[in-house]
Residue, then its C-alpha position, 0 to 999 in steps of 0.5 A: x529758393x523757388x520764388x528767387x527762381x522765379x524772379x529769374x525766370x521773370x528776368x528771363x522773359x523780360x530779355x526775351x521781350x515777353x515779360x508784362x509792364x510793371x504791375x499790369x496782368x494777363x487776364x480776360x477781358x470779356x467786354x469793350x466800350x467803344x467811344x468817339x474821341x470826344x466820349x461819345x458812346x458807339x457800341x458794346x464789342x464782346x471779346x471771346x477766347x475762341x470757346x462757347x457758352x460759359x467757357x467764354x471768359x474773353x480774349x486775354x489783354x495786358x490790363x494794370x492790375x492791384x490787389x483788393x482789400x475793401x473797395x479800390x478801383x483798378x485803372x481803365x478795366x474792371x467790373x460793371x460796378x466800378x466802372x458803369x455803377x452796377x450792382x451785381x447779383x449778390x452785390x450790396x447795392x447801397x455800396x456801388x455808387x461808391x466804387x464807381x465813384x472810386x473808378x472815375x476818380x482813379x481816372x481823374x488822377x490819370x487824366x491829371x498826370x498824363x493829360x492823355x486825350x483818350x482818358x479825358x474822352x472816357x471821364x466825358x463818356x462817364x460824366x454824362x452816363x446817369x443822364x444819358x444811360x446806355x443800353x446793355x447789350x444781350x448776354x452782359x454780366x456784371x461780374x464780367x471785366x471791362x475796359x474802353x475803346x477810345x477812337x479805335x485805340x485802347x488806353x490800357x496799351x498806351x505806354x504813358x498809362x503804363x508808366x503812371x500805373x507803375x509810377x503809383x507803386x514803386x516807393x523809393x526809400x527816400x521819399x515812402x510814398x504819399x499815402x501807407x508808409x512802407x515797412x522796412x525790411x531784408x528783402x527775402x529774395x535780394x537781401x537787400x533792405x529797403x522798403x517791403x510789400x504789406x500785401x501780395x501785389x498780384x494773386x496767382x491766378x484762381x483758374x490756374x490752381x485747381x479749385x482755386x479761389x476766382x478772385x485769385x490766390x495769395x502764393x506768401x501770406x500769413x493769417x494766424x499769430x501762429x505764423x508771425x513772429x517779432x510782431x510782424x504780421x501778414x506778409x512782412x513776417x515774409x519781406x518781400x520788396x514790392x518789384x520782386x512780388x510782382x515778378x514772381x506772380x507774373x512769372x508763376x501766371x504765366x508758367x500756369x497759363x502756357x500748355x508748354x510749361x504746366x501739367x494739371x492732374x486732378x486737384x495738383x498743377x505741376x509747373x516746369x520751367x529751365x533758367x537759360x535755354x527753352x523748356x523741354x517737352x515734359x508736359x507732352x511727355x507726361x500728359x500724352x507719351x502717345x502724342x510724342x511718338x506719333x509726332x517723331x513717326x510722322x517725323x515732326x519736331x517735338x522741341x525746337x532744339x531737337x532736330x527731326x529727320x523724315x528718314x525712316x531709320x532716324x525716326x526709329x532712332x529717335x522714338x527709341x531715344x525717348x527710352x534711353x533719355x537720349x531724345x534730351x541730349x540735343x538740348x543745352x546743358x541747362x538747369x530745370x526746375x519743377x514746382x506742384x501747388x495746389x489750392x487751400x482756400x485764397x492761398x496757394x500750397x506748395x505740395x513738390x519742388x525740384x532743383x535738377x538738370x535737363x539732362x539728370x531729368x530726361x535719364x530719369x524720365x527714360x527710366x519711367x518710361x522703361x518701367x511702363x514696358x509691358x506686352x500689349x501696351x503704349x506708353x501712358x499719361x499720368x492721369x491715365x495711370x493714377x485714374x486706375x487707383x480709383x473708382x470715381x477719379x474726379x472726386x477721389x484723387x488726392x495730390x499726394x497720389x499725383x506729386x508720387x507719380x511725378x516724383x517717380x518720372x522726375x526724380x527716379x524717386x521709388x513709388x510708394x507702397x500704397x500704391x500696390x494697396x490701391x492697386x489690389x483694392x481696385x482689382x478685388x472690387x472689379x473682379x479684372x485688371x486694366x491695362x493701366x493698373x497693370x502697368x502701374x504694378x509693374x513700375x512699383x514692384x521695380x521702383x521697390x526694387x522687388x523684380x527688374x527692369x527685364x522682368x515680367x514684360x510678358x507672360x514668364x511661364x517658369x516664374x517663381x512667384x506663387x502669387x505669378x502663378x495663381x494669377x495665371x490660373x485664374x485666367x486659365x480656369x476662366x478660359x476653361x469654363x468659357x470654352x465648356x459652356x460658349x464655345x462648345x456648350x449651348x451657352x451665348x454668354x457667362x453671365x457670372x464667370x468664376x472670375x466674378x465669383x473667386x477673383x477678391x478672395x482667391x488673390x487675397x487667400x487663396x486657400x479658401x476657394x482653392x478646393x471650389x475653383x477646382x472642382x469647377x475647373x475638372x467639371x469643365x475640362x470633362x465637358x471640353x474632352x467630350x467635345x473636343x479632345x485636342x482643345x481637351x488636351x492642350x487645356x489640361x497640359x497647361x493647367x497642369x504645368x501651373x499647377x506644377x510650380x504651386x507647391x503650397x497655396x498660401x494662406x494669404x497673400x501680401x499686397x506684393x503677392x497680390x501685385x504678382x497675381x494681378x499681373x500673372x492674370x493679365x500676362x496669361x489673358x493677353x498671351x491667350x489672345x495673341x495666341x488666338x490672334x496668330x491662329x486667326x492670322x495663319x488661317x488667313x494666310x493660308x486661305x490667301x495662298x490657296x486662293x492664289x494657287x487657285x487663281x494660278 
């Protein structure tokens, strides 16, 4: 199904004019040898893709492309050890000779084809390269992709090169080809039989896959007897016609080389794609939500399907509609699909795929962002919120956390219980809880359907959850021994508060530390009255309604409960800061309106 659906995005490309000729690639090219019309040398061009230093692959071409088992030569662009004979680095050096003798010779068979002047001017330039050697420029690297300028005009994009190139690989039943005889087969995807690829004609690209294999990867391919049967070995366990291969590889490359249509997170790449109309904006969505509000404030387009007004009030209407999925009802009804691999070595794995609907996606993708509501905060990416989960992000994060995330966004599927492990792991081993992980617990206990959707957006004093209310606790008696030793003691700073001390044990079992922390806790308060009664009084009410909905403290507490207190703990920390912000902003006005009166 996905590599049907794929060929159909192929087809889908080829009627908008975007698709690449037959068995030609999108890949850096990152030098051009400029020739005369006769062959005569003129100078080395180093293309750039606009970045510095080592990210500087080259400016993107459309060049014929194979796939390589052993020395084959591809046509008019490759490497300096087929097309100038030499060696790289790490390169046998006995064998160069060789590939460069199998580059002229593919141009030989060009030139004999199409009798095309320009090829004709290269095999002349290469004829008298040993006797006439060129000078390299500064900064060539042998591994580096090359292809000629002939009299101003490239050879790759000529249209009688194209149709030679092509010409080489279609094998028609009745006439199999001169040189490997194909194997015959039902095409997995056409159902029809005929003749079927040997092996993949294009790899997915290795810098499109995270960690993926450079040279490229195989998407079908089999390297074990484990994986054939009937005696069939390689890809002709899988039969795939030859024209069919080449559209689903140029399709998923070019998916995985637009930022519209793919999402990379960690070691998963996400690839979104629709059969008629254009591809919503989900990776905007998913990768920065911030982004996309900023753009419907200032009243700018988010999709080319959807309309934006500069009116103020149409603005509010459409920035609320990303959370009621309405934001998706100007777009045509349209299937969506959505595919997530990832690398294993020269293969490609498919880790998640999906078959729904713009409109089905979008109603979910609404819920997802409804679960991320939470005091104080923005809407948040998706590597935002699974980088919460570890402590070391970039060598931790494994695909199944992501494709969890995504299938949560995408398919209103539940998020998994581990993530509340991960989360309460994460929160004991910082002793604090992060505006991401707080709103990562508050999405899974809702997607476990453990709380609603309108519950626990902000700080619920009467709030039945023991584990609410010793989160709100801790933050309470943290404040409390702030107050006593900074704010009216002689202190400058804690520098260990009781929340590094007590927050690992007293979120997991609580009744071990209970008797300490309030010892701690009555000490400060005794040491706020004596310096400021009203501070005293309102400190000591509120501890005491909390300690009013604690009837028994629990022994332990399950990851469920942890999540309860990590998020009583925050409610509390950003409802005092709101509380102090408010203080802070009547003060101010106060002082404001007095001036004025002054000044009257």
């Amino acid at each position: 199904m996905l590599l049907e659906q794929l060929v159909a995005y192929a087809d889908k490309l080829e009627r908008q004019g975007k698709s690449l000729p037959f068995m030609y690639q999108a890949a850096a090219v990152k030098w051009l040898i400029h020739l005369d019309s006769d062959g005569m040398f003129q100078r080395f061009e180093m293309t750039s893709n606009g970045l510095e230093g080592k990210k500087n692959a080259g400016k993107v071409f459309q060049i014929p492309h194979l796939s390589r088992q052993g020395a084959k030569a591809k046509l008019l662009c490759d490497d300096a050890p087929y097309v100038l004979g030499i060696a790289r680095e790490k390169d046998d050096a006995s064998k160069v000779p060789h590939k460069h003798q199998l580059f002229k010779q593919e141009l030989l068979e060009c030139w004999e084809e199409t009798q095309l002047p320009e090829v004709k001017a290269i095999l002349s330039f290469l004829e008298m390269l040993p006797s006439d050697p060129i000078m390299l420029p500064e900064g060539f690297t042998p591994s580096e992709s090359i292809t000629f300028v002939v009299g101003g005009v490239l050879p790759i994009e000529n249209l009688s090169i194209k149709s030679y190139w092509a010409s080489k690989f279609i094998t028609d039943e009745d006439e199999p080809g001169s040189k490997d005889k194909p194997a015959y087969a039902e095409c997995l995807i056409s159902g029809q039989y005929g003749p079927v690829m040997r092996i993949e004609p294009l790899k997915i690209k290795g810098g499109a896959i995270p960690d993926g294999q450079t040279s490229g990867m195989n998407l079908v391919s089999t390297d074990k007897d484990a994986f054939s049967s009937y005696g069939l070995k390689a890809v002709s366990s899988a039969p795939i016609r030859l024209t069919l291969a080449v559209k689903y590889a140029n399709a998923l490359n070019t998916l995985l080389r637009d930022p519209i249509t793919h999402l990379r997170v960690g070691p998963a790449v996400y690839a979104f794609w629709t059969k008629e109309g254009e591809t919503p904006p989900i990776v905007g969505f998913l990768k920065t939500p911030s982004d996309v509000f900023a753009k419907l404030r200032a009243g700018q387009s988010i999709q080319a399907d959807i309309p934006v007004s500069v009116d103020s009030e149409q603005v509010k209407k459409q920035i609320s509609s990303v959370f009621t999925g309405n934001v998706f009802s100007h777009l045509k009804p349209d299937d969506f699909y959505a595919a997530c691999f990832s690398a294993s070595g020269s293969r490609v794995v498919l880790r998640d795929y999906l078959t729904s609907t713009v409109k089905s996606v979008g109603e979910n993708l609404a819920r997802y962002f409804a679960t991320q509501n939470l005091i104080d905060t923005q809407p948040m990416g998706v590597f935002e919120l699974t980088a919460s989960l570890y402590r070391d992000v970039n060598k931790e994060l494994t695909t199944s956390t992501v494709t969890a995330l995504l299938e949560n966004a995408l398919k209103g599927k539940p998020l998994p219980y581990t993530y509340l492990v991960r989360l309460a792991n994460r929160n004991r081993a910082e002793q604090r809880i992060t505006k991401p992980r707080a709103v990562l617990t508050r999405m899974t206990l809702i997607s476990m359907e453990v709380i609603s959707m309108e519950e626990l957006v902000a700080l619920e004093t009467e709030h039945s959850n023991v584990g609410y209310q010793l989160g709100r606790l801790m933050a309470v008696i943290e404040n409390l021994q702030w107050l006593a030793l900074v704010k009216y003691g002689s202190s400058s700073k804690i520098n260990s508060t009781v929340t590094d001390r007590f927050y690992a044990s007293f979120s997991s079992t609580p009744v071990l530390v209970f008797a300490n922390i309030m010892a701690g806790a009555q000490d400060h308060l005794s040491r706020i009255r004596k310096s400021n009664g009203e501070a005293f009084a309102g400190e000591d009410k509120r501890l005491g309604r909390i300690l009013g909905m604690v009837q028994n403290i629990p022994e332990v507490l399950t990851p469920v409960e942890q999540a309860f207190f990590s998020l009583g703990y925050y409610h509390e920390k950003v409802d005092r800061f709101a509380r102090i912000q408010d203080a802070k902003d009547n003060r101010s006005l106060d002082s404001e309106t007095e001036s004025l009166g002054a000044q009257a």
